[in-house]
C-alpha positions, 0 to 999 in steps of 0.5 A: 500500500505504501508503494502504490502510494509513493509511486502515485506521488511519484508520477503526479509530482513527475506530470506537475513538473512537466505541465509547469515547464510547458506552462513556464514556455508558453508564460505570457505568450498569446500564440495562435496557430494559423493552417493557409488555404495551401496546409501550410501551418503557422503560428501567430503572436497578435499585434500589440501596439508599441508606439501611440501618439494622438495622431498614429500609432504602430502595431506589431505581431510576429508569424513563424512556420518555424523555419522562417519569421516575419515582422508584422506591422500596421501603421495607422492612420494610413498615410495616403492611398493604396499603393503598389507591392513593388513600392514598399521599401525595406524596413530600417531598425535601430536597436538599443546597442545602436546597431542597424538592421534590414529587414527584407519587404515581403508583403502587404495587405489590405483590409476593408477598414482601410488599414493594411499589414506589411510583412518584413522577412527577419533574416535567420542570422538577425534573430539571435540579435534581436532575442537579446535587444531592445528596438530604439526606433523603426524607420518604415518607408512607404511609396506615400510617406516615411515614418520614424517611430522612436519607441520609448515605452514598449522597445522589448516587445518584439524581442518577448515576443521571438522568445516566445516563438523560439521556446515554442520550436523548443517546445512542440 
C-alpha cells in the first residue's frame, strides 16, 4: 500500500513538473496557430501596439512556420492611398546597442477598414540579435510617406515576443 502510494506521488509530482515547464514556455505568450488555404501551418503572436501618439500609432505581431519569421506591422492612420507591392521599401531598425538592421519587404495587405499589414522577412542570422535587444526606433518607408517611430515605452516587445516563438520550436 505504501508503494502504490509513493509511486502515485511519484508520477503526479513527475506530470506537475512537466505541465509547469510547458506552462513556464508558453508564460505570457498569446500564440495562435494559423493552417493557409495551401496546409501550410503557422503560428501567430497578435499585434500589440508599441508606439501611440494622438495622431498614429504602430502595431506589431510576429508569424513563424518555424523555419522562417516575419515582422508584422500596421501603421495607422494610413498615410495616403493604396499603393503598389513593388513600392514598399525595406524596413530600417535601430536597436538599443545602436546597431542597424534590414529587414527584407515581403508583403502587404489590405483590409476593408482601410488599414493594411506589411510583412518584413527577419533574416535567420538577425534573430539571435534581436532575442537579446531592445528596438530604439523603426524607420518604415512607404511609396506615400516615411515614418520614424522612436519607441520609448514598449522597445522589448518584439524581442518577448521571438522568445516566445523560439521556446515554442523548443517546445512542440
Amino acid at each position: 500500500m505504501f508503494f502504490m502510494k509513493f509511486l502515485i506521488c511519484a508520477v503526479y509530482i513527475s506530470l506537475s513538473l512537466s505541465l509547469h515547464s510547458f506552462c513556464q514556455a508558453q508564460e505570457g505568450c498569446k500564440i495562435t496557430k494559423y493552417i493557409s488555404p495551401d496546409g501550410s501551418l503557422y503560428f501567430v503572436v497578435p499585434h500589440d501596439t508599441i508606439y501611440y501618439t494622438k495622431e498614429s500609432r504602430l502595431k506589431a505581431g510576429l508569424i513563424t512556420d518555424k523555419e522562417n519569421y516575419f515582422l508584422s506591422l500596421v501603421p495607422f492612420p494610413r498615410p495616403g492611398s493604396i499603393g503598389h507591392r513593388k513600392e514598399y521599401a525595406d524596413l530600417n531598425v535601430t536597436l538599443a546597442n545602436k546597431a542597424e538592421l534590414k529587414m527584407k519587404f515581403f508583403d502587404v495587405r489590405f483590409t476593408k477598414d482601410s488599414t493594411y499589414t506589411i510583412s518584413y522577412l527577419i533574416d535567420k542570422k538577425l534573430l539571435d540579435t534581436l532575442t537579446h535587444n531592445e528596438i530604439e526606433s523603426i524607420y518604415l518607408k512607404s511609396p506615400f510617406k516615411d515614418k520614424q517611430y522612436r519607441l520609448i515605452l514598449h522597445r522589448d516587445l518584439i524581442r518577448e515576443h521571438l522568445a516566445c516563438l523560439q521556446k515554442l520550436k523548443d517546445v512542440q
